[in-house]
C-alpha angles and dihedrals in degrees: 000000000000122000123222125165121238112187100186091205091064081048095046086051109042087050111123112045093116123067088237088063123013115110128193124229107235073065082063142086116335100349088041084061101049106048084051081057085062099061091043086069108055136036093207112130128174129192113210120200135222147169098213150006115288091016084109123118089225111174091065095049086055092045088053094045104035104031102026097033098238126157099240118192119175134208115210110184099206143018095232095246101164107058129092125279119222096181092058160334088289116119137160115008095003089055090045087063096042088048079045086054087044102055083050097064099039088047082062093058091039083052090240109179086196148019120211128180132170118231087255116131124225089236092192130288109330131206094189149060082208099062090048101052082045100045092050110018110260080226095054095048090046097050093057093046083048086053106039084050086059095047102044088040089208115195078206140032113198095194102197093201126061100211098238133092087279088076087064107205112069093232080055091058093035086059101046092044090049087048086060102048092041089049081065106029094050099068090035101091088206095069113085094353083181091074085058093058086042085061097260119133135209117268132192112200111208106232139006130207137183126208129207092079125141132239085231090055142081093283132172101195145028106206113182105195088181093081115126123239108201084200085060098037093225137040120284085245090072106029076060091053100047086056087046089053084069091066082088097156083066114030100017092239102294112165121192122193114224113200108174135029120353102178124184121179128210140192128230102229102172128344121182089201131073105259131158123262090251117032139183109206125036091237100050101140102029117092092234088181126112096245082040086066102109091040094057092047088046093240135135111254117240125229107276095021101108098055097045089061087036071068101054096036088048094054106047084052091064094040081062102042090056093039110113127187085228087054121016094173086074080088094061092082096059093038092045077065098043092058087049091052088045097051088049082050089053095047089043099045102024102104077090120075105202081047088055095039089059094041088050091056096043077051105064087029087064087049098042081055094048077051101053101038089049096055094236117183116186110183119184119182136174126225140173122281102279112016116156129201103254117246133232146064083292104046084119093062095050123112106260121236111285115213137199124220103276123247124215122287084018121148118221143161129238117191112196127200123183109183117189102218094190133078097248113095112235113206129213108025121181143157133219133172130217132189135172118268123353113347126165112228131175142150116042117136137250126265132289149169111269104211131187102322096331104144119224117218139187129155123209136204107221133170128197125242115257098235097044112143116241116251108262144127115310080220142058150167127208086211145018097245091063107114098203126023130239109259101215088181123052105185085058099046111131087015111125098224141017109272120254111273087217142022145187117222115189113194122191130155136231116205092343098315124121122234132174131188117198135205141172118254098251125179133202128262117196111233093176125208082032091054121235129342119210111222128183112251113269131189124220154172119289080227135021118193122183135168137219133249107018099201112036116191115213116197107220090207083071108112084192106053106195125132122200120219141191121223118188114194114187123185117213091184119108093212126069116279133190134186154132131281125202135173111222109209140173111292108277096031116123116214117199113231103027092219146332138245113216131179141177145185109212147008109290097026102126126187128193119210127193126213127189109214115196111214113202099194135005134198129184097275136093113262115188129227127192140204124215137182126202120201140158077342107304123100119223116210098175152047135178136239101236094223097200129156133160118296096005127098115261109259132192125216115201123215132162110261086243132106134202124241128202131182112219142194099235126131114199118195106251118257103021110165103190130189117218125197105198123212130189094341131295149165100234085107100058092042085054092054085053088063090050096251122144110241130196122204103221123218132188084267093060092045093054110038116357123107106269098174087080090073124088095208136358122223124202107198137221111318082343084150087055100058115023123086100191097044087070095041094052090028085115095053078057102051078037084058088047097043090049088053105289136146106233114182110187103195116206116312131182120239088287081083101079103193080203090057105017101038133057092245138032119276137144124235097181119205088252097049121170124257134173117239103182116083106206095046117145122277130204121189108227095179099040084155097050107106090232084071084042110039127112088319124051092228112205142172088272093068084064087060129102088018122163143245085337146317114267138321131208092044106176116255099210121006129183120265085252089079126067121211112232100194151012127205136152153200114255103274081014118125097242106267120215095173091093095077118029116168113193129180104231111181113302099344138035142279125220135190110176118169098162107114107263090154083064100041103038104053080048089062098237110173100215087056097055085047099055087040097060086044095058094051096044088062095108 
């Protein structure tokens, strides 16, 4: 039996560092409870839709949750896939879970009860409503707003976008114009009959608004979210920042504070209830209170009915009139009763289901209040089979137990600890664990009182089914051109992330009530010298294979046809396991070596294998080749890319262990040696190797003192000016390699990259600088002449064909006589921009902005790309 320490104070300490778990601290202690008060005391409830992450108008969502009580849920249509990450090299799908990740965290500062999103995917930046509805189905993305309505059951629906031009981006106008016709379908029992065989109902919300409106319009309602809340210690406004500032792919990080106003207007678009021309409150008109129940919902009230929510209503009165800022427990009590009275109300009225579905609510909202007043702390970790607690005077100062994500038919231990923080004496405490399918689960302890800050602790011996899934997205797409993805779990369909695959529930009761807590089995991570992260237990394969790259260009000029690939093999099982590795390829390809033994000891060991493949013959098409591990019997054909950052769950994205190859007409002139500053992460590099050029990766210490004249041409990456440091500091010591004859590529930077400061000659790249979404915009060659169109490729309008996501971003709006614009292109109703490419002679070499997407194109494979590519580099 191994022994591994597990302080639960390091445990107790480090908890939080997932979404699932972490918790803030204004959702804690005094100013926890009363903002839970505050719910008890409504049943207003108000659903707000996006199109994105970070589209939200935060500081009002946390104004109605936080401040009004409301329950807040939010529907965000996409995941916001398509943008640029400054946090990393992820992009598409992998960016759409770490935004997902993202939302989560900020949802927890706005105060959001639930995250919704549709299985539409952000395609890139759009210009029109009518590539939207086209993209995605306008059918498809109304009938999950419909859905998502029914489920939820909203009295009200913020749309932020209005649906019109004035939205800007076309997935902004798609958003606000589906808001208005769900507003309508969902109550209509003839829309998407198929949701009410499913077991959805209609539902009507009561009123629907739209933002974006101006002091100077035809507005409904003034709403400052600026106003401050002494229990939060700052304005709505800027507790909302502060979780926006989490958002960190899109804004860094930045974080600015907002003291003072912060006013939003609404319109008023339908309402089915009488309200005043100019409210204050969205939910003027609507008896929010909890005898006001059936008229809100426009029902008869049943005999009885009155007095059982008198009951409820009675009881949380008096929760808030014994709360104290010094105890807060001395509102258990009261509540104790008002869950009791709640739970009377469900049996008596529950033969409706829109009755039951509020009282339910009102239920675990009472809970989640007796929680949080009594300081409860429930902390459920896993650990390997056989862990002990460490002896000694200085067990408490002992690394904890480290744990690895579980595999299927894996035994662990949990050990569980639920610790009462307040003076009242709760009886009865027990914990349980329950987990989806088959699990094992044995151990645990009886129960018990929990008394003041006495913890409660029980450890439990549990194996995974064999057939467990594995924990991944509910949702894929086979290409990135693919609008909407493909839902493979229904039941999970609109949900933000996979559910946990097990959880701990403690029960306990306070003067005869029953109460429960829940949490999500979590496990700890080291991120030494940072001490431990808690992530959320995740299940996954015994072995994960994956190849690099996953799209392999093949120019057809090579005498000599090899490729060269990358297998990883990692092994998640804490034995030892052995097995083979092959490569399968087209008929008549030869693979070297023919395959690959591997081999490891424990869980986390990883081993990468290359493999040379000889290809005979090549025409202009894709051919698929495929990895594929053999082990104990059972093949394994995919791994996943673990997508983890600081703050945000750890997420996997699966992929087949295959890769796509393409032969392409594409000739590169022989010997390049070519130096690459990377930004904020890309795959051009590696697009560049394909080619057979020799690429240097290029640090502060190259920049600032190594040869560069040895390099026939320098790259900047993507948003490199953004995020390096030392790229602005040496930026002179790279316009002094072009002017002495070399070849200097800057690739597409935001506004940090100043042309006056950072180019040999003047130039604006505003803060709102062009770009052209659509990919297969029209292009127009304004240097046909100019060797780069001639050299040693004949570039011509058909390399601009079959592009991807879009054409380029951050185009310059005025550049000096010394550029010449290489291109032009434009969005459909757009003036044809020709910012986006500028060539200038500088001295003796050659100066390049380039702002068109080759970090999209190139890892895609796109052959244009490749070609102009190997034309820009060949300029010397």
């Amino acid at each position: 039996m191994r022994l591994q320490p597990f302080p639960l104070l390091v445990i107790v300490l480090a908890f939080g560092a997932g979404a699932f778990t972490q918790k803030l601290a204004q959702d804690e202690g005094a100013a926890g409870t009363w903002q839970k008060l505050r719910k008890l005391q409504t049943t207003a409830s108000a659903m707000h839709t996006t199109a994105h992450p970070d589209d939200e108008h935060g500081g009002v969502l946390a104004m109605l949750s936080r401040g009004q009580g409301a329950r807040v849920s939010m529907l965000t249509l996409t995941r916001g896939e398509s943008g640029d990450n400054a946090i990393g090299s992820e992009l598409f799908d992998a960016l759409g879970l770490i935004r997902t990740e993202e939302l989560l965290l900020a949802d927890r500062y706005y105060g959001i009860d639930r995250q919704y999103f549709t299985s539409v995917v952000d395609y890139g930046f759009s210009k029109r409503l009518d590539e939207a509805l086209d993209k995605w189905g306008k059918e498809n993305v109304l009938r999950e707003v419909v859905r998502v309505i029914r489920l939820d059951r909203p009295f009200v629906v913020i749309a932020r976008f209005q649906g019109n031009e004035r939205d800007g981006h076309g997935n902004h106008q798609a958003a606000g114009l589906i808001t208005q016709e769900a507003f309508k379908a969902a109550g209509d029992p003839g829309m998407f009959p198929e949701q009410l065989s499913s077991g959805f109902r209609p539902w009507q919300p009561l009123k629907l608004y739209m933002g974006g409106v101006g002091a100077n319009e035809d507005w409904t309602l003034k709403v400052d979210a600026g106003t401050y809340d002494p229990v939060l210690g700052d304005s709505y406004s800027t507790v909302a920042r502060l979780g926006l500032s989490f958002q960190r792919s899109q804004n860094s990080g930045r974080f600015t504070p907002q003291p003072g106003p912060a006013i939003s207007y609404y319109k008023r678009l339908q309402s089915i209830v009488d309200a005043p021309a100019r409210e204050g409150s969205f939910f003027d008109g609507i008896d929010t209170r909890i005898p006001g129940l059936y008229k809100a919902l426009r029902k008869p009230e049943p005999t009885g009915a009155d007095s059982a929510l008198l009951a409820i209503e009675r009881n949380v009165k008096s929760a808030i009139d014994t709360f104290k800022m010094t105890d807060p427990s001395a509102s258990v009590p009261a509540l104790a009763r008002a869950l009791s009275a709640t739970r009377d109300a469900m049996r008596q009225l529950g033969a409706d289901p829109d009755v039951t579905l509020l009282l339910d609510v009102k239920e675990r909202q009472i809970q989640d209040a007796i929680n949080t007043a009594l300081g409860i702390v429930l902390v459920a970790a896993a650990q390997p089979a056989g862990t002990e607690e460490p002896p000694g005077p200085f067990a408490a100062f002992a690394a904890p137990a480290v744990m690895p994500p579980v595999v299927p038919g894996q035994t662990f231990q949990v050990r569980t600890e639920v610790t009462n923080r307040s003076a009242l004496a709760v009886q009865a405490m027990r914990v349980t664990l329950e987990g989806k399918g088959n699990w094992a689960i044995g151990g645990g302890a009886a129960p018990t009182d929990a008394h003041a800050n006495e913890p409660v602790s029980a450890i439990f011996t549990v194996t995974v089914p064999q057939n467990a899934d594995v924990t991944r997205p509910s949702f894929t797409r086979t290409s990135i051109q693919d609008a909407r993805y493909t839902v493979t779990d229904e039941s999970r369909r609109c949900e933000p992330v996979p559910e946990p695959p097990l959880t701990a529930i403690a029960a306990y009761s306070i003067d005869g009530v029953g109460v429960e807590v829940r949490q999500p089995i979590t496990r700890l991570e080291a991120s030494l010298p940072y001490g431990y992260d808690t992530r959320v237990l995740a299940i996954v394969p015994a072995l994960a294979v994956t190849m690099t790259p996953s799209t392999i260009v093949v120019p057809l000029q090579n005498a000599e046809k090899k490729i060269r690939i990358t297998t990883g093999v990692t092994s998640n099982i804490e034995e030892m396991s052995k097995g083979t590795l092959k490569i399968q390829v087209p008929a008549g390809w030869t693979v070297d070596p023919p395959s690959q033994p591997f081999q490891f000891a424990h869980a986390g060991e990883r081993a990468f294998y290359p493999f040379t493949i000889t290809i005979p013959s090549l025409e202009r098409r894709e051919y698929r080749i495929e990895a594929v591990a053999t082990s104990g019997g059972r093949e394994f054909r995919e791994g996943h890319e673990v997508i983890r950052h600081r703050d945000l769950e750890t997420r996997y994205l699966y992929r087949a262990a295959a890769a796509g190859v393409k032969g392409i007409d594409v000739t590169i002139a022989s010997g390049l040696k070519v130096g690459y500053v990377m930004g904020v992460g890309d795959d051009v590099p590696s697009g560049l190797a394909q080619l057979g050029i020799d690429v240097q990766l290029l640090g502060a210490q190259d920049l600032a003192t190594a040869d560069l004249g040895r390099f026939n041409a320098i790259i900047t990456g993507t948003r490199a000016y953004a995020v390096r440091d030392d790229l602005r500091m040496f930026n002179r010591r790279l316009l002094d390699y072009a002017r002495n004859g070399g070849n200097l590529i800057v690739l597409y930077n935001t506004q940090e990259f100043v042309p006056n400061q950072h180019a040999p000659f003047a130039g604006d790249l505003p803060r709102d600088a062009e770009e052209v979404s659509e990919e297969d915009s029209p292009v127009e060659i304004l240097a046909p002449a100019d060797p780069v169109f001639n050299t040693p490729n004949k570039i011509t309008k058909a390399d601009f064909d079959d592009w991807v996501e879009q054409r380029g971003s951050k185009f310059w709006s005025v550049w000096d006589a010394a550029y010449t614009p290489m291109i032009a292109t434009h969005d459909r109703g757009q003036a044809a921009q020709k910012g986006g490419w500028l060539h200038a002679r500088y001295g003796k070499g050659h100066y390049t902005y380039f702002a068109y997407a080759f970090h999209r194109q190139l890892p895609y494979g796109v052959l244009g790309a490749y070609r102009l590519l190997a034309n820009l580099l060949s300029l010397n």
